[in-house]
N, CA, C and O atoms as a GROMACS GRO file, in nm:
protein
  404
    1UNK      N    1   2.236  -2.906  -2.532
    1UNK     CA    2   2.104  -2.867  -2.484
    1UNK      C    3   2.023  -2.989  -2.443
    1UNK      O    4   1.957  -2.998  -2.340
    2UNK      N    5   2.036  -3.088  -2.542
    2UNK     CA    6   1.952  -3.203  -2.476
    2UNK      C    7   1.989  -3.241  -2.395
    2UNK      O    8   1.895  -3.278  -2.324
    3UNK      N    9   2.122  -3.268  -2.333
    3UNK     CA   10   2.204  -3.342  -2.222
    3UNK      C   11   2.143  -3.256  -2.119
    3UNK      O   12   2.067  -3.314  -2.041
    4UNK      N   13   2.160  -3.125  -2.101
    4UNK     CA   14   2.117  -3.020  -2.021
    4UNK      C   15   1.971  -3.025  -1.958
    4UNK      O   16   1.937  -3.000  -1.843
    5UNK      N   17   1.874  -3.074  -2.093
    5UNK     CA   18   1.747  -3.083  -2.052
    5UNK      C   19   1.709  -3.242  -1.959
    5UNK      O   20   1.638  -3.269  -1.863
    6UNK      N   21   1.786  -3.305  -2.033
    6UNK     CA   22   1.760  -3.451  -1.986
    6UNK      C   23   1.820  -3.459  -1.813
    6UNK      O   24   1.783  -3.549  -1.738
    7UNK      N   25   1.890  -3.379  -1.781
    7UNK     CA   26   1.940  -3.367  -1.618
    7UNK      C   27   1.870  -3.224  -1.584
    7UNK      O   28   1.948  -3.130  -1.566
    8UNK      N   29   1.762  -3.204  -1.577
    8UNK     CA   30   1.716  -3.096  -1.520
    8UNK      C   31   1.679  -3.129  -1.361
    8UNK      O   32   1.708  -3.056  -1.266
    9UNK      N   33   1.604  -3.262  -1.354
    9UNK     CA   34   1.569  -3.318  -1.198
    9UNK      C   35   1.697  -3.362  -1.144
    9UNK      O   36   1.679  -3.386  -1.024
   10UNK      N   37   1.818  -3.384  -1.178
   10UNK     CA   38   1.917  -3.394  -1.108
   10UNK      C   39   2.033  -3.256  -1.088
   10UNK      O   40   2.077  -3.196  -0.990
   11UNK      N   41   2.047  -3.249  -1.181
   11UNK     CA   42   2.208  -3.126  -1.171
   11UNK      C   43   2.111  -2.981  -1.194
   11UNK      O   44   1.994  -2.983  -1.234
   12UNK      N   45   2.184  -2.868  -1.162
   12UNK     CA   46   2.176  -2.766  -1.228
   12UNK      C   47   2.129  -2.724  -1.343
   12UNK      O   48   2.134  -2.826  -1.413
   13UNK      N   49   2.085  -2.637  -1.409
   13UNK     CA   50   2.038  -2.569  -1.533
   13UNK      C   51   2.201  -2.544  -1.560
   13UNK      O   52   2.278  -2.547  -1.464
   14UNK      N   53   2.260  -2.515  -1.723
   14UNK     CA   54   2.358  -2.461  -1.767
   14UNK      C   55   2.346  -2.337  -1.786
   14UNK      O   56   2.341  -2.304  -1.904
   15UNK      N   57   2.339  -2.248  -1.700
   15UNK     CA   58   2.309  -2.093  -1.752
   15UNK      C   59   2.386  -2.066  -1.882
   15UNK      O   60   2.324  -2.025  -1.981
   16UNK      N   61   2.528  -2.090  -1.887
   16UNK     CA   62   2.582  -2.019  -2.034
   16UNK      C   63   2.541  -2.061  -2.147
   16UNK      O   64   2.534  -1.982  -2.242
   17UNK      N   65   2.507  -2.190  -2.161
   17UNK     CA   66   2.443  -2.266  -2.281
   17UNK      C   67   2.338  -2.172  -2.300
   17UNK      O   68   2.294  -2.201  -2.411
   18UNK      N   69   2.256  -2.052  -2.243
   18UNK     CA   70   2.162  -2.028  -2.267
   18UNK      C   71   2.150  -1.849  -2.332
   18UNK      O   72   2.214  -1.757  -2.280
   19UNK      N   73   2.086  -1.836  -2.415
   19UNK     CA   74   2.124  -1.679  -2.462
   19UNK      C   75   2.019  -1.591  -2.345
   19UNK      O   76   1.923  -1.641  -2.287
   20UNK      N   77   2.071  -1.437  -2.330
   20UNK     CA   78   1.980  -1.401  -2.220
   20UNK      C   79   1.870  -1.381  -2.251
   20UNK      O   80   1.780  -1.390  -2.168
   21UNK      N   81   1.844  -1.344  -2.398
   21UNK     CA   82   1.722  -1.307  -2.423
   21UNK      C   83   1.636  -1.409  -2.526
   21UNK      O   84   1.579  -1.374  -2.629
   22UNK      N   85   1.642  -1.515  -2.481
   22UNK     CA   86   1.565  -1.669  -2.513
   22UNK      C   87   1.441  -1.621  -2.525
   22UNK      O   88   1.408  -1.521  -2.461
   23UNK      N   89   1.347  -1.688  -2.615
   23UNK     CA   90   1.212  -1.695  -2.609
   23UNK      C   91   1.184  -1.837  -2.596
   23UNK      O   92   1.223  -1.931  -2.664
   24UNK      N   93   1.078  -1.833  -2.455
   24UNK     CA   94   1.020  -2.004  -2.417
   24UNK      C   95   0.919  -1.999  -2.437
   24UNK      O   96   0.860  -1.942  -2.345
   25UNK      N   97   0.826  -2.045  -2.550
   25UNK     CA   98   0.672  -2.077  -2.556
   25UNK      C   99   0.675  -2.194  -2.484
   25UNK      O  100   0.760  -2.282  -2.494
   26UNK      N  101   0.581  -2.193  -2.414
   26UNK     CA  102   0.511  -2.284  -2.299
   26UNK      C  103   0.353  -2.367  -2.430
   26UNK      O  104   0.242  -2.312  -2.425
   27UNK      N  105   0.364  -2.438  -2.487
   27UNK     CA  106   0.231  -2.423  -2.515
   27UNK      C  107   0.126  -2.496  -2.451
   27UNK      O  108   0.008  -2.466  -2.472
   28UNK      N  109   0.164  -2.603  -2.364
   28UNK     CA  110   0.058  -2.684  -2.247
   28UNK      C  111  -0.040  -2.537  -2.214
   28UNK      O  112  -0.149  -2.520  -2.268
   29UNK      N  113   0.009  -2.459  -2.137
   29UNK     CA  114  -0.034  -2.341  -2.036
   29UNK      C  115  -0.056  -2.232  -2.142
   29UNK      O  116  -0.133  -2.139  -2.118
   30UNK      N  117   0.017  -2.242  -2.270
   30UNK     CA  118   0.013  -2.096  -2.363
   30UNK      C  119   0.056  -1.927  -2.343
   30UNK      O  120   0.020  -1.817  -2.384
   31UNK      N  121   0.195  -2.008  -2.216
   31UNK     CA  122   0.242  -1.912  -2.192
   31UNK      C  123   0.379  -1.864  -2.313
   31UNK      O  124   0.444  -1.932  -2.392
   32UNK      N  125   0.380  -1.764  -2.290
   32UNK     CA  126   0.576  -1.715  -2.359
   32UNK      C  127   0.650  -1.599  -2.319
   32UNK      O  128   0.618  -1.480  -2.330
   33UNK      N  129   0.798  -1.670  -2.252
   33UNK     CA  130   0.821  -1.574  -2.140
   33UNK      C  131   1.004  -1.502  -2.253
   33UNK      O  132   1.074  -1.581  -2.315
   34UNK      N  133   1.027  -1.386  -2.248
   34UNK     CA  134   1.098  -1.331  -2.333
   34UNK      C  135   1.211  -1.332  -2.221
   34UNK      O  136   1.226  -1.212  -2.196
   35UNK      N  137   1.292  -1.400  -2.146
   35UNK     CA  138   1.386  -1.396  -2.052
   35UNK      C  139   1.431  -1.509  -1.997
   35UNK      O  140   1.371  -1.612  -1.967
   36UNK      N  141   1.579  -1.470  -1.983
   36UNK     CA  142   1.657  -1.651  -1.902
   36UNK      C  143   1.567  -1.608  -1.779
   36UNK      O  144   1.510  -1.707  -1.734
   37UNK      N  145   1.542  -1.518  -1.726
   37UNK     CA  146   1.555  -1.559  -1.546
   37UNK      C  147   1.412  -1.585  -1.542
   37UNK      O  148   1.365  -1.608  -1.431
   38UNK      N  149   1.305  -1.585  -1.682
   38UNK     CA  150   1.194  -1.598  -1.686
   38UNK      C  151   1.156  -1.764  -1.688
   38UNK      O  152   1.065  -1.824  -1.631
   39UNK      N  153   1.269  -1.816  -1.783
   39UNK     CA  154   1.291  -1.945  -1.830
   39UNK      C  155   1.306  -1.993  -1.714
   39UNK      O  156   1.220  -2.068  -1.666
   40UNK      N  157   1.433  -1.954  -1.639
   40UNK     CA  158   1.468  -2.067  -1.507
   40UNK      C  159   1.332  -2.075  -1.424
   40UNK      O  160   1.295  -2.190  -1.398
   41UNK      N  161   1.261  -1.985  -1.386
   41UNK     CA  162   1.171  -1.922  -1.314
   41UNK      C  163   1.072  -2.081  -1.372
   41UNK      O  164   1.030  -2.172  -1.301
   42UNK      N  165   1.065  -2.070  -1.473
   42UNK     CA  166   0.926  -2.190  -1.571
   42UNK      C  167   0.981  -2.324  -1.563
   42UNK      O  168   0.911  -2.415  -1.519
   43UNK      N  169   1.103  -2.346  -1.603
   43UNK     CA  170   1.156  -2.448  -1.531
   43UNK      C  171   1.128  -2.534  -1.382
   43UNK      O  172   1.094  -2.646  -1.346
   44UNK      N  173   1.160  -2.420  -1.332
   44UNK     CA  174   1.199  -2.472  -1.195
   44UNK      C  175   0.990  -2.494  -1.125
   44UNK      O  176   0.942  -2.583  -1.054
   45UNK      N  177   0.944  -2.410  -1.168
   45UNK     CA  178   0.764  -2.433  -1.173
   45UNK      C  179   0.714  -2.574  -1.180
   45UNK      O  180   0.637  -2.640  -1.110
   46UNK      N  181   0.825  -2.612  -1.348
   46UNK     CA  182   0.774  -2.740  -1.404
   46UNK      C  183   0.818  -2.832  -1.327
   46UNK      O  184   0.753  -2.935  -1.313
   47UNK      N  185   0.970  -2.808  -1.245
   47UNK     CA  186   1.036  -2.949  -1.180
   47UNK      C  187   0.894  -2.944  -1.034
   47UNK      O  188   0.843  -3.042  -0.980
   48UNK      N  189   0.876  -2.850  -1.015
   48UNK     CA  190   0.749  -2.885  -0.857
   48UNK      C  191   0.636  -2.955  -0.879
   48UNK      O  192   0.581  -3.038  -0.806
   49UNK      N  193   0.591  -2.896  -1.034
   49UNK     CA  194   0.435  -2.966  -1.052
   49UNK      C  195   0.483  -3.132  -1.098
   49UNK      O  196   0.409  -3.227  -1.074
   50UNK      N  197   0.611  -3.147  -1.162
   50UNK     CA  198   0.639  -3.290  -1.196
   50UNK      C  199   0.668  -3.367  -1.053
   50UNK      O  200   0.596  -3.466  -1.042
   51UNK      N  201   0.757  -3.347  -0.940
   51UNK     CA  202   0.751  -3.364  -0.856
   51UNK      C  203   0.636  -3.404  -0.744
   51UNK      O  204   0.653  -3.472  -0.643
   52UNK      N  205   0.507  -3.339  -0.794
   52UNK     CA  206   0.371  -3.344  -0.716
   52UNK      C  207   0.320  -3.482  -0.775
   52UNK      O  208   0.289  -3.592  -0.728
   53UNK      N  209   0.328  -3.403  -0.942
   53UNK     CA  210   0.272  -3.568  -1.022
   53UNK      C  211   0.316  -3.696  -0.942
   53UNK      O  212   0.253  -3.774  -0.871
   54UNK      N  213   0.439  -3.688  -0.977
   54UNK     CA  214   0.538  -3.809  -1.006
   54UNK      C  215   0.640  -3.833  -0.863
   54UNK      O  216   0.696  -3.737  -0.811
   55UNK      N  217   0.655  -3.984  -0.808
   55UNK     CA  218   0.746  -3.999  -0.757
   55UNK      C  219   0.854  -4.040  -0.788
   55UNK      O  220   0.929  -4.016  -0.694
   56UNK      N  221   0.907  -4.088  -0.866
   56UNK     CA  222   1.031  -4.082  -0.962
   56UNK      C  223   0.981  -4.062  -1.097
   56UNK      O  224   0.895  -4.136  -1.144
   57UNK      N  225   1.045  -3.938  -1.182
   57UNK     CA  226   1.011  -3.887  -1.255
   57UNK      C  227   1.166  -3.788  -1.292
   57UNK      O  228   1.235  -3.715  -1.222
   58UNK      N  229   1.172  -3.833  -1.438
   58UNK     CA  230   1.244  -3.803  -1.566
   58UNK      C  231   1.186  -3.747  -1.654
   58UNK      O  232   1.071  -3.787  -1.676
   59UNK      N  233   1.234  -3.647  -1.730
   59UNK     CA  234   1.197  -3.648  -1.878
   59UNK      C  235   1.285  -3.699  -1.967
   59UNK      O  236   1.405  -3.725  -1.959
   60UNK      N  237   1.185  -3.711  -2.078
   60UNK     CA  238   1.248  -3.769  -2.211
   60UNK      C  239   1.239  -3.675  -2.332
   60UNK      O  240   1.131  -3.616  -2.339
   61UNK      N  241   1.324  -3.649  -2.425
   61UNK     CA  242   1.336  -3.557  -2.524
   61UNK      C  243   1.249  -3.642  -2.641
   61UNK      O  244   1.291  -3.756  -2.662
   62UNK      N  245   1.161  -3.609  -2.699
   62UNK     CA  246   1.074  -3.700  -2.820
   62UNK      C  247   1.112  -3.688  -2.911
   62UNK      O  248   1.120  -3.784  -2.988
   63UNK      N  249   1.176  -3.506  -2.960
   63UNK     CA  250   1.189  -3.458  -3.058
   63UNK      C  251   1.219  -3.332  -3.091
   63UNK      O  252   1.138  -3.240  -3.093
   64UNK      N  253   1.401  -3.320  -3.134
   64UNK     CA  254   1.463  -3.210  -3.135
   64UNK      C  255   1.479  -3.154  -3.257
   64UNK      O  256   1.552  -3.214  -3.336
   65UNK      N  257   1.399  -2.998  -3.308
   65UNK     CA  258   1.463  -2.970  -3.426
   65UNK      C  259   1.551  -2.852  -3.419
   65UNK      O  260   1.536  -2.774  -3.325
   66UNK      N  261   1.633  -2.834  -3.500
   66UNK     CA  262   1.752  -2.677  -3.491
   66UNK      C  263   1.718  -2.586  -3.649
   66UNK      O  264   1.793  -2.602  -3.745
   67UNK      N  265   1.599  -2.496  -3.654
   67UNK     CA  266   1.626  -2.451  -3.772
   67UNK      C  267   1.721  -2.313  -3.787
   67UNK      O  268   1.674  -2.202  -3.765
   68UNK      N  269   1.849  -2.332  -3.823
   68UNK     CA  270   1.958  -2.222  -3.857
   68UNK      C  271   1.874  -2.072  -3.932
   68UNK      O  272   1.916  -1.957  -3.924
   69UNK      N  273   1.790  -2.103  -3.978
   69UNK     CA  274   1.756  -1.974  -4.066
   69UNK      C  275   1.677  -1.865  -3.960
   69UNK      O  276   1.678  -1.743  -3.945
   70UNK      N  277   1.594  -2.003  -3.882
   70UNK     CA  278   1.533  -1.925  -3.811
   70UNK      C  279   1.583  -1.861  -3.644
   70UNK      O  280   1.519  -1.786  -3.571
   71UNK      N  281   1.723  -1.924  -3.624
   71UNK     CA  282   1.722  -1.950  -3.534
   71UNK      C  283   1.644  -1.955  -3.449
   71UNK      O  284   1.598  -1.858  -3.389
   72UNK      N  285   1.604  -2.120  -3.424
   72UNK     CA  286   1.499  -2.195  -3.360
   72UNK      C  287   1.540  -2.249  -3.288
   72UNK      O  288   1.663  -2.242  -3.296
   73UNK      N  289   1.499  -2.324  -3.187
   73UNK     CA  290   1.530  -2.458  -3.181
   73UNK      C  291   1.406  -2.501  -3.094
   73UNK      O  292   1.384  -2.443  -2.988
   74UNK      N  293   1.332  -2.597  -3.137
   74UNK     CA  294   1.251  -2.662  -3.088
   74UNK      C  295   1.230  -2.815  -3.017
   74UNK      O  296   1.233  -2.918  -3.084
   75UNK      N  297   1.206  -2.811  -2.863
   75UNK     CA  298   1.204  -2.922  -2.820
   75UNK      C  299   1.078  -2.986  -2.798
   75UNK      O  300   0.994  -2.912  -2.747
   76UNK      N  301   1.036  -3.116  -2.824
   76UNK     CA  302   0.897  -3.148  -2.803
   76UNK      C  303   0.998  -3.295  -2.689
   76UNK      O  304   1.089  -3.372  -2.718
   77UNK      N  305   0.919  -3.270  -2.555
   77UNK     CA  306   0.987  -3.357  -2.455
   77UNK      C  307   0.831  -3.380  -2.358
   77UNK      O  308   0.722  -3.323  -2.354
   78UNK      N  309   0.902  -3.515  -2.279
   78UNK     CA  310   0.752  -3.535  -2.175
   78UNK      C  311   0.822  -3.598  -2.073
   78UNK      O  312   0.930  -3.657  -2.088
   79UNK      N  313   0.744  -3.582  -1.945
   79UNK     CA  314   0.769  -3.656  -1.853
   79UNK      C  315   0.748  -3.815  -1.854
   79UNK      O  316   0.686  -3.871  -1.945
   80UNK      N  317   0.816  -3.900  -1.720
   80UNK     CA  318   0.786  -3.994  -1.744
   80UNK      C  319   0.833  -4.018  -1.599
   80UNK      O  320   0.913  -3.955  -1.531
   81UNK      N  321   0.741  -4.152  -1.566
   81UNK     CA  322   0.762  -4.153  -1.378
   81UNK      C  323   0.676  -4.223  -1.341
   81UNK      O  324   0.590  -4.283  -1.403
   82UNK      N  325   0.703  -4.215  -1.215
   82UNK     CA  326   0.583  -4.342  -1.137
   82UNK      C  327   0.469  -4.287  -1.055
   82UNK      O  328   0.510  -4.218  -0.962
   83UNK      N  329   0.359  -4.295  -1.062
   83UNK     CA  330   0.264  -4.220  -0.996
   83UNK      C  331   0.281  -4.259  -0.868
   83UNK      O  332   0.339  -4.361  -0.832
   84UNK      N  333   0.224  -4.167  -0.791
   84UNK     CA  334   0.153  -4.212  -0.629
   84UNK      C  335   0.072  -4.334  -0.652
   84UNK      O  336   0.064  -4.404  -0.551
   85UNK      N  337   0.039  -4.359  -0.708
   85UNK     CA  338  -0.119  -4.453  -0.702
   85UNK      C  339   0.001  -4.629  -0.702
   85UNK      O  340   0.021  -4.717  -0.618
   86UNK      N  341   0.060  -4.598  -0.870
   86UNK     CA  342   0.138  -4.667  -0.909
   86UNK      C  343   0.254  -4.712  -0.812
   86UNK      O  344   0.282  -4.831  -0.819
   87UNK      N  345   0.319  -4.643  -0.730
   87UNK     CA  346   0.386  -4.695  -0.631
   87UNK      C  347   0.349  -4.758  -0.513
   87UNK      O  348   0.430  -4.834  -0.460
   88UNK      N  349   0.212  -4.733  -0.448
   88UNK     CA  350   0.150  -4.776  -0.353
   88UNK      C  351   0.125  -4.921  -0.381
   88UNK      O  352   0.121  -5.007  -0.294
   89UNK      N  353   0.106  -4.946  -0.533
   89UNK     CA  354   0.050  -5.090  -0.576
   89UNK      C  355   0.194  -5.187  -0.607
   89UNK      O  356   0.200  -5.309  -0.591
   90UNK      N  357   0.296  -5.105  -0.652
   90UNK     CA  358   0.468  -5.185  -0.677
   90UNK      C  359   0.536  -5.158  -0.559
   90UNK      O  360   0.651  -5.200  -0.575
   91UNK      N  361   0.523  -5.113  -0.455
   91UNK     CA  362   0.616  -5.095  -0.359
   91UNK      C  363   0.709  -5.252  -0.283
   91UNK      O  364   0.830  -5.271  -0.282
   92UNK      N  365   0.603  -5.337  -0.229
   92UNK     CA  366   0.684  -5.434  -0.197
   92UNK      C  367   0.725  -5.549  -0.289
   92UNK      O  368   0.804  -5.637  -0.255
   93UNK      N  369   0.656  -5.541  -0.428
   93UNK     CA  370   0.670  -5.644  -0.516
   93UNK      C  371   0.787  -5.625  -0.598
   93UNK      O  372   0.846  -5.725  -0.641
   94UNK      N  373   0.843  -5.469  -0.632
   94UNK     CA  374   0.944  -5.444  -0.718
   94UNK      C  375   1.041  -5.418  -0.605
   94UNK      O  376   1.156  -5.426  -0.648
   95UNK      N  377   1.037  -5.385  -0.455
   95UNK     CA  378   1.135  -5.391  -0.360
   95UNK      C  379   1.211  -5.218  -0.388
   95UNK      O  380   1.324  -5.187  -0.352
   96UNK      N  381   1.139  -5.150  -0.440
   96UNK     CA  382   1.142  -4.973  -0.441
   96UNK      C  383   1.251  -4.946  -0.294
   96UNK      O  384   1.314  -4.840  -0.294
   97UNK      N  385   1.265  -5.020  -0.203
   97UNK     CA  386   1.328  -4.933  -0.074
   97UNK      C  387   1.454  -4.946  -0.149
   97UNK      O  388   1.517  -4.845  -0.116
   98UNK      N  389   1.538  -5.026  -0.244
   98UNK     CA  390   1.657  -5.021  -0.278
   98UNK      C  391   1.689  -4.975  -0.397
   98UNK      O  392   1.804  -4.988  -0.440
   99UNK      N  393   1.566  -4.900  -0.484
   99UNK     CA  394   1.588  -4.835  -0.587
   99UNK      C  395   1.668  -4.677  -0.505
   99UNK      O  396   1.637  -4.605  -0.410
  100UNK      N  397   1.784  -4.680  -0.606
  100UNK     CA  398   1.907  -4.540  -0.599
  100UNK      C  399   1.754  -4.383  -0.634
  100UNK      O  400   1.634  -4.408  -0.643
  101UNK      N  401   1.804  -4.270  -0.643
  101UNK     CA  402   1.766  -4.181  -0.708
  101UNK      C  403   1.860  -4.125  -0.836
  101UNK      O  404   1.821  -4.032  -0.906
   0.00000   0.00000   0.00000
């Protein structure tokens, strides 16, 4: 799951890794959506608004717990990336035209 989350801006989502009837609390927005195709749907939301933020932009996992009793699993993760502002000011000094994606 973390590998999965950590390549969300590059590869695919793992649909099978995922049960169909997942619950995703959103709590930024305080949403909670009871469905995979609800999940991909919130996902794929989050990769546009990170995308708007950020011109290169990753997330990072902060903090994974798995509670078995409850079956839980809780991810606390954040973006991380280079702003518009921030690239306008590093562009010719860090030489960005030969940074890969």
């Amino acid at each position: 799951l973390s590998v999965d989350l950590c390549n969300v801006f590059l590869e695919k989502i793992n649909i099978p890794l995922y049960h169909p009837e997942m619950v995703f609390e959103d709590k930024i927005r305080g949403q909670t959506t009871n469905n995979l195709l609800l999940y991909i749907k919130s996902i794929h939301m989050i990769k546009i608004l990170a995308h708007i933020k950020f011109v290169y932009v990753r997330p990072h996992i902060v903090k994974l717990n798995v509670n078995e009793e409850d079956k839980t699993i809780v991810v606390d993760w954040k973006f991380v990336g280079l702003t518009m502002s921030r690239m306008f000011l590093r562009y010719i000094p860090d030489k960005l035209w030969h940074r890969a994606n």
